[in-house]
C-alpha positions in Angstrom: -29.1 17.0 32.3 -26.9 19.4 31.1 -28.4 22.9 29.4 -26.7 24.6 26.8 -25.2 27.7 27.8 -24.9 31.1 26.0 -21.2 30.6 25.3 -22.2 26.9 23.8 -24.4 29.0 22.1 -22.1 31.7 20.9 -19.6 29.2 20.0 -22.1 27.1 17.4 -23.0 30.8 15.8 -19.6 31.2 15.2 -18.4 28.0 13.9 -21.7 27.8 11.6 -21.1 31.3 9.7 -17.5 30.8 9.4 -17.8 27.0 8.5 -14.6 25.9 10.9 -14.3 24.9 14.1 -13.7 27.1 17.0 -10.2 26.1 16.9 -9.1 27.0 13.9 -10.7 30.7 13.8 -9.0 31.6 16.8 -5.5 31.2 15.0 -7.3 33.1 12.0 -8.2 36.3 14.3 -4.9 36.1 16.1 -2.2 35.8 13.0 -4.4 37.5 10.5 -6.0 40.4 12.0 -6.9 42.8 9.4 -8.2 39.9 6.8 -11.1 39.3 8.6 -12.1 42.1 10.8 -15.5 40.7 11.4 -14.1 37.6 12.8 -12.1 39.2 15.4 -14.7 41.0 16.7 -16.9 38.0 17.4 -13.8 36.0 18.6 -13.4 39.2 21.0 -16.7 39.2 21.8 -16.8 35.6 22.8 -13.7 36.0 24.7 -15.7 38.5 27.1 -18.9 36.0 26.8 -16.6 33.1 28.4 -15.2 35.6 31.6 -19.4 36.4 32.0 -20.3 33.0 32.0 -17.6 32.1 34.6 -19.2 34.5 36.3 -22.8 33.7 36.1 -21.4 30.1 37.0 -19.5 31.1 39.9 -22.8 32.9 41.6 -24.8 29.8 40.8 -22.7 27.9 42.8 -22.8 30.7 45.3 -26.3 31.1 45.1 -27.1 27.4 45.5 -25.0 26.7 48.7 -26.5 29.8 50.5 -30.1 28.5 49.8 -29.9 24.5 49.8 -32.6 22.3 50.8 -33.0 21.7 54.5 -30.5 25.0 55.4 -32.0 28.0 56.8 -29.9 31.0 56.8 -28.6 33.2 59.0 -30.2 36.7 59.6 -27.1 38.2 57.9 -26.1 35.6 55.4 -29.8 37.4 53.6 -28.0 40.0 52.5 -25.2 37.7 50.5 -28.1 35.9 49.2 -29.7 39.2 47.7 -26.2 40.3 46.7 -25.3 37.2 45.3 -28.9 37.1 43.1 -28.3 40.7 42.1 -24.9 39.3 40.8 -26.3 36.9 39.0 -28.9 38.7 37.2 -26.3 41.3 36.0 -24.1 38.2 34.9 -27.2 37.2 32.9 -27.9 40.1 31.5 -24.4 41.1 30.1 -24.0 37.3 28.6 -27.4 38.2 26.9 -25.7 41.7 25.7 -22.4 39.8 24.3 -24.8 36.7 22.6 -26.4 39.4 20.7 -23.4 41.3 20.0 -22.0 38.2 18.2 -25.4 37.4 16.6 -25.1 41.1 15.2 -21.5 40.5 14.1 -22.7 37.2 12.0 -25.6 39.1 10.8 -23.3 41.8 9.2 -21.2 39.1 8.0 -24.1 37.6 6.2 -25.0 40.8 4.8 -21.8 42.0 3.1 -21.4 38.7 1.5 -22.8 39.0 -1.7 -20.5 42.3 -1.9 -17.2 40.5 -1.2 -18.4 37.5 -3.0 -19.1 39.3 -6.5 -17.0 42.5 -6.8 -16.5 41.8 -10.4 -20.2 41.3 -11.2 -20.7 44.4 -10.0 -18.3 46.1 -11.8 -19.7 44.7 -14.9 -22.9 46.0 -14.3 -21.4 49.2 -14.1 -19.7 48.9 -17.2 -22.9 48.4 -18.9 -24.9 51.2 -17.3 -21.8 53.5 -18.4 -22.0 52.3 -21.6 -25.7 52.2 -22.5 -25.8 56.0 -21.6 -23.5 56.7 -24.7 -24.5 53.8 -26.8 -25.8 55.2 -30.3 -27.1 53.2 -33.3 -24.6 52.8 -36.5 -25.2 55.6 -38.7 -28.3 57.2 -36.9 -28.3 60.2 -35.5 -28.1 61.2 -32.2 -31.0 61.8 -29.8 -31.4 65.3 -29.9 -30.6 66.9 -25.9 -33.2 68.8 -23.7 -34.0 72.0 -24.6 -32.0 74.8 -23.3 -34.0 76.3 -20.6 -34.8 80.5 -21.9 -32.5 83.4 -20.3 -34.1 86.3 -18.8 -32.9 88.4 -16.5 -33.8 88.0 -13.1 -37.2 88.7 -12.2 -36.8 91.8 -9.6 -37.5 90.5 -5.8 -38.1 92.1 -2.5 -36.3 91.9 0.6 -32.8 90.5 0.8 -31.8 87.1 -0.6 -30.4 84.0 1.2 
C-alpha cells in the first residue's frame, strides 16, 4: 500500500492554492519570475523537498537491506546501521522543515489576497475617509477648531534638559 509522501504532499498544497497543476506553475516560476514571487519560492522550495525525499528514500532502502528478516549483522555493519538511521532521521526532519516552509509560503499567499484582489476598493475607502474629514454642510458654518492651547513662558526647571 503505498503512503503519501511529503513531496505528494507538498505538491497537492501547491496545485490547490494556485489552482493549476504542477506542470503548468513550473513554466509560470521559470518564464515569469518577478510576477509571482510567492510561487517561485514554493516551486524552489519543493525543488529542495524532492532532492530530501530522494534522500530519505535512498536510506530506506539502505536501512531495510542492513536489517532484513532472518539476517543478522556483522559486528561492524552496526555502525552503518546507526549511521544510516541517523541519516534518515535528518532526511526526515529537513523534508518536515521544507513541507512547512511551503505551507508558510501558501499561507502568505492566502493572506495578501484580499490586498492584490481589491486595490481599488481600498483606494475608495480612502477617498472617502479623505473626504469626510473636509466635508461641510451647504451654507452652514464650519465647525469651529480646538482651542489654541495658552502661551506662557516656560515654567523655570532644575538641572539640565534632555
Amino acid at each position: 500500500m503505498p503512503t503519501t509522501t511529503m513531496l505528494d504532499q507538498a505538491t497537492a498544497m501547491i496545485e490547490n492554492a494556485w489552482g493549476q497543476p504542477l506542470e503548468a506553475l513550473e513554466v509560470l516560476a521559470v518564464r515569469r519570475p518577478s510576477a509571482d514571487p510567492l510561487l517561485r519560492c514554493a516551486m524552489h522550495t519543493r525543488t529542495a523537498l524532492a532532492i530530501t525525499d530522494n534522500a530519505v528514500t535512498a536510506h530506506q532502502d539502505r536501512l531495510h537491506a542492513l536489517s532484513r528478516h532472518g539476517y543478522v549483522p556483522d559486528f561492524y555493519e552496526l555502525d552503518r546501521i546507526t549511521e544510516t538511521a541517523i541519516s534518515l532521521r535528518v532526511a526526515h526532519a529537513e523534508s518536515r522543515a521544507y513541507l512547512q516552509a511551503i505551507r508558510r509560503v501558501v499561507e502568505a499567499r492566502e493572506a495578501a489576497a484580499p490586498e492584490v484582489e481589491a486595490p481599488a476598493v481600498q483606494l475608495a475607502q480612502a477617498a472617502v475617509a479623505r473626504s469626510g474629514q473636509t466635508r461641510h454642510a451647504p451654507g452652514g458654518v464650519p465647525e469651529p477648531s480646538s482651542p489654541a492651547a495658552a502661551v506662557e513662558p516656560p515654567a523655570p526647571t532644575t538641572g539640565p534638559r534632555r
